[in-house]
C-alpha positions as CSV (number, residue, x, y, z in Angstrom):
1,X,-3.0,18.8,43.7
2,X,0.7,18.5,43.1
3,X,1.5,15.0,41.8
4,X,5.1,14.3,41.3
5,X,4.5,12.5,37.4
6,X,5.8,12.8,34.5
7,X,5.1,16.5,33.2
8,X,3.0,15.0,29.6
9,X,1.0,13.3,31.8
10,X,0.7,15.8,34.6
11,X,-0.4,18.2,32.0
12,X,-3.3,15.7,30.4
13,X,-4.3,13.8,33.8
14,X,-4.3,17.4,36.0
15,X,-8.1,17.6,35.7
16,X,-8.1,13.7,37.7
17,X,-5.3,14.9,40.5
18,X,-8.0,17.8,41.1
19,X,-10.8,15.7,41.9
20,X,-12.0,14.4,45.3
21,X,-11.9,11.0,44.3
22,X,-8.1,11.3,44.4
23,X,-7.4,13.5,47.4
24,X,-9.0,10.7,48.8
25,X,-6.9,8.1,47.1
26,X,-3.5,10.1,48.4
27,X,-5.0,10.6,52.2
28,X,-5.6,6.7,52.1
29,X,-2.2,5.9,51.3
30,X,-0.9,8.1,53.8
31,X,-2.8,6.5,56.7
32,X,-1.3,3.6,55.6
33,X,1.9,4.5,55.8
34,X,1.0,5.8,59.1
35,X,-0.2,3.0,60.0
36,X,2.9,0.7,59.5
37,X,1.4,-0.8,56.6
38,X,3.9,-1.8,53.8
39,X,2.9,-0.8,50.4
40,X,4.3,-2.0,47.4
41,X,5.9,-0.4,44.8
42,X,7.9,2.0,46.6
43,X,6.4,5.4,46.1
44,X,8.9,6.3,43.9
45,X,8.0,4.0,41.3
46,X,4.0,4.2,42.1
47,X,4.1,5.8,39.0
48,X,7.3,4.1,37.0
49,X,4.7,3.5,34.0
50,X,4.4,7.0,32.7
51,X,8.3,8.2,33.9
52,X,9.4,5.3,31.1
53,X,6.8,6.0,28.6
54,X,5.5,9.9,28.5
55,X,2.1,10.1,26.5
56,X,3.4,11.3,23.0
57,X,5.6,8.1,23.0
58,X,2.8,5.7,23.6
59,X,2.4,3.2,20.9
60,X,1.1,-0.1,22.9
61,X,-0.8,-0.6,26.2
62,X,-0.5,-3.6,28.1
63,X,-3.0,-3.8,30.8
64,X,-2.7,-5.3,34.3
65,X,-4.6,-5.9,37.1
66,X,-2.8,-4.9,40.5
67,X,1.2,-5.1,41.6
68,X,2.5,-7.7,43.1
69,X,2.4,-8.4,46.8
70,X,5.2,-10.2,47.5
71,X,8.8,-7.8,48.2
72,X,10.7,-7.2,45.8
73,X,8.8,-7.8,42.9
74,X,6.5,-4.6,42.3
75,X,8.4,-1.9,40.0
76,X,5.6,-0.2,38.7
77,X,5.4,-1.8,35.3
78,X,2.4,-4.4,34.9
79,X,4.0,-8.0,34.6
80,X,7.5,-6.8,35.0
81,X,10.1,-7.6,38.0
82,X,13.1,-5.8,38.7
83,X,16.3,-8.2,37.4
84,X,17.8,-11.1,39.1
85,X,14.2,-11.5,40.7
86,X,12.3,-14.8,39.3
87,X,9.9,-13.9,37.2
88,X,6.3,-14.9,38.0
89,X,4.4,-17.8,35.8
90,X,1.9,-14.8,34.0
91,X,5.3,-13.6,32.7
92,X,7.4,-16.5,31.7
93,X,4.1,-17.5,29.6
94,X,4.4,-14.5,28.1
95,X,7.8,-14.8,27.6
96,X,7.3,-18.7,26.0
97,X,4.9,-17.1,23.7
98,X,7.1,-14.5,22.5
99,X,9.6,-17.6,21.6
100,X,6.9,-19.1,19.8
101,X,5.7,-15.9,18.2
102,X,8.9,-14.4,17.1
103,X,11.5,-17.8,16.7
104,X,13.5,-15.7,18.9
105,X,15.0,-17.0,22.4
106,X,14.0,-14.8,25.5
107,X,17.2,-14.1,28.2
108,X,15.3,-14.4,31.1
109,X,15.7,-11.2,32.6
110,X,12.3,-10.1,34.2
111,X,12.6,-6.3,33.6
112,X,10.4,-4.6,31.1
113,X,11.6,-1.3,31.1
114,X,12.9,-1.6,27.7
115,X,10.0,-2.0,26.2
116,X,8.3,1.3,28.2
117,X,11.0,3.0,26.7
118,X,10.1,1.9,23.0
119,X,6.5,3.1,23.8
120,X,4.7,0.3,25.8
121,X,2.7,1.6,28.7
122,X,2.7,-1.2,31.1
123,X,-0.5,0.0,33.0
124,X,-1.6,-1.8,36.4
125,X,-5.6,-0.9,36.7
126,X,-4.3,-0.6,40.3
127,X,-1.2,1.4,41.1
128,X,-0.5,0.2,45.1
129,X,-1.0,-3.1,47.1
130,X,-0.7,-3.8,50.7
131,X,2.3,-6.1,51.0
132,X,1.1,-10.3,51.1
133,X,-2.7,-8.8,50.0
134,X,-3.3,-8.6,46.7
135,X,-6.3,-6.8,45.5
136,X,-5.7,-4.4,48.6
137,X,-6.1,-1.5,47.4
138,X,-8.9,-2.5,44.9
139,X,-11.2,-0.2,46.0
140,X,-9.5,3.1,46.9
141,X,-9.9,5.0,43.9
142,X,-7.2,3.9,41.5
143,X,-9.2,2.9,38.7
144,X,-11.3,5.9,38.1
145,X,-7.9,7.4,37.9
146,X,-6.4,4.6,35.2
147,X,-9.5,4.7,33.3
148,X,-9.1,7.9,32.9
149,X,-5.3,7.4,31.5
150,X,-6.9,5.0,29.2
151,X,-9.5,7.4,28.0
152,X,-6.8,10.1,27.7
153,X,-4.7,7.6,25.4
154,X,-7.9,7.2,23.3
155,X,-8.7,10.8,22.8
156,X,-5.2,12.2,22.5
157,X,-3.0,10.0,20.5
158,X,-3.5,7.9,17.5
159,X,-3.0,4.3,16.0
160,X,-2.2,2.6,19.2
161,X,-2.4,-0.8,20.1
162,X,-4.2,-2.0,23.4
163,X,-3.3,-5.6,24.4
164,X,-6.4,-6.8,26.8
165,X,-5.6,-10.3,28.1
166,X,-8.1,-11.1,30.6
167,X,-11.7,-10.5,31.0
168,X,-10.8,-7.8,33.7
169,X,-8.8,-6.4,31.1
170,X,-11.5,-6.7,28.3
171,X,-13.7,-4.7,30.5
172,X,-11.6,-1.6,29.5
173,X,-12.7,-2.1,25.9
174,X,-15.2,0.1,25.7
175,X,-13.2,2.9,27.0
176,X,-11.1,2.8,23.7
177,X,-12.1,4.2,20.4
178,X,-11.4,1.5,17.8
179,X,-12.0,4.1,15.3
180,X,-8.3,5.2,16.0
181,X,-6.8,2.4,17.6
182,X,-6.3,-1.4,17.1
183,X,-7.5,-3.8,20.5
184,X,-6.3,-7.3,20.7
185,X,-8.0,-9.6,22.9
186,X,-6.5,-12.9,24.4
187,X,-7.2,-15.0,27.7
188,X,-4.7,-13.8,30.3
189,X,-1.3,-15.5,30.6
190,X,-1.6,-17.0,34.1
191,X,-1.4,-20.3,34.3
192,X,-4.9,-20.8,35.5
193,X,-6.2,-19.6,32.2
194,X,-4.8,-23.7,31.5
195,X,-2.4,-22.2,28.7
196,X,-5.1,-20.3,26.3
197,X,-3.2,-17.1,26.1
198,X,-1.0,-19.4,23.7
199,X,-1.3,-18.9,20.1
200,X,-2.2,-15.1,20.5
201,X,0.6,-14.1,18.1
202,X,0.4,-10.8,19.9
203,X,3.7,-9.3,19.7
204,X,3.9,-10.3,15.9
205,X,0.7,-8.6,15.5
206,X,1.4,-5.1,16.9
207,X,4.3,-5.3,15.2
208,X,2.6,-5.4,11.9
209,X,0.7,-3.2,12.8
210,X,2.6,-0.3,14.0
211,X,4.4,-0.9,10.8
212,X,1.4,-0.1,8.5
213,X,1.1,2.9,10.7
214,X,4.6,3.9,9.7
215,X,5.9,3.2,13.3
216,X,8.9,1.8,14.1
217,X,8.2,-1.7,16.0
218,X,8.6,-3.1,19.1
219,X,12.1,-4.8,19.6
220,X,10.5,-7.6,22.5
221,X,13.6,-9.4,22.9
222,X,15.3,-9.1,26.2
């Protein structure tokens, strides 16, 4: 199957687009579409996460669950908004612990594509939503396909970091070698997690370590 990605990770994730699994996954989306059903992100940015950050440039994972559901909001890039939207509660915690983490002070603006473009894959483990549904598309086949992208990080590239905030996220752990790469674990930044994603020191972390690794770190101010 011809999937319209970007070509390092056409090239590594080709053997997934040729599986059933994921014939399905595309013919379920169309009948969506078909349908009338409004699916968030836009097609064109379905797969945003690996057009900002091609696989040889990966140096940090951040893992998400699904997109958001409401309009406007989904771009792609787990726990990122396009600017001049509000950003959501998970992400202005994260945002406060930056502040705390760093002494630095955060602008506000929701949009994380900088830091895909420094190397952070901001990975949903669900790439589409039906609009106002969250969890829609839970079971359709998406994350076969992202843990596959997370096995393919683990085999091909080296040193990186994997950020797992969550328990759904911790699931994923075993999918990583930690023979080769650093995972950090931390309760997830929504506020029903009653603020214990604070204190994670996260972004200081993976800074320190990408710099033992000889890799230039992530600048996380926006």
């Amino acid at each position: 199957m011809n999937v319209k990605i970007e070509e390092s990770w056409r090239e590594a994730l080709q053997p997934e687009f040729d599986k059933p699994y994921f014939a399905d996954l595309v013919a379920f989306l169309h009948r969506e579409k078909a349908e009338g059903k409004v699916i968030y992100p836009p097609g064109r940015l379905i797969f945003n996460a690996f057009e900002l950050c091609p696989l040889d440039k990966v140096k940090v994972v951040i893992l998400g669950q699904d997109p958001y559901h409401n309009p406007g909001q989904a771009m792609g890039l787990s726990f990122s908004v396009p600017a001049g939207v509000p950003a959501p509660p998970s992400l202005k915690n994260i945002f406060k612990e930056i502040e705390d983490d760093l002494g630095v002070r955060m602008s506000g603006s929701p949009d994380l594509a900088p830091w895909a473009q420094q190397g952070v894959l901001l990975l949903n483990a669900v790439l589409t939503v039906r609009a106002g549904q969250p969890t829609s598309h839970a079971g359709i086949g998406w994350q076969t396909f992202t843990d596959a992208v997370i096995k393919t990080i683990s085999d091909h590239c080296e040193g990186v970091v994997f950020l797992l905030w969550g328990n759904y996220a911790r699931g994923k752990a075993p999918l990583i070698d930690t023979g080769r790469h650093t995972v950090l674990e931390a309760a997830h930044p929504s506020p029903l997690a009653r603020g214990a994603f604070f204190g994670c020191r996260h972004f200081s972390r993976t800074n320190a370590i990408l710099a033992s690794e000889g890799k230039e770190p992530i600048n996380w101010v926006l």
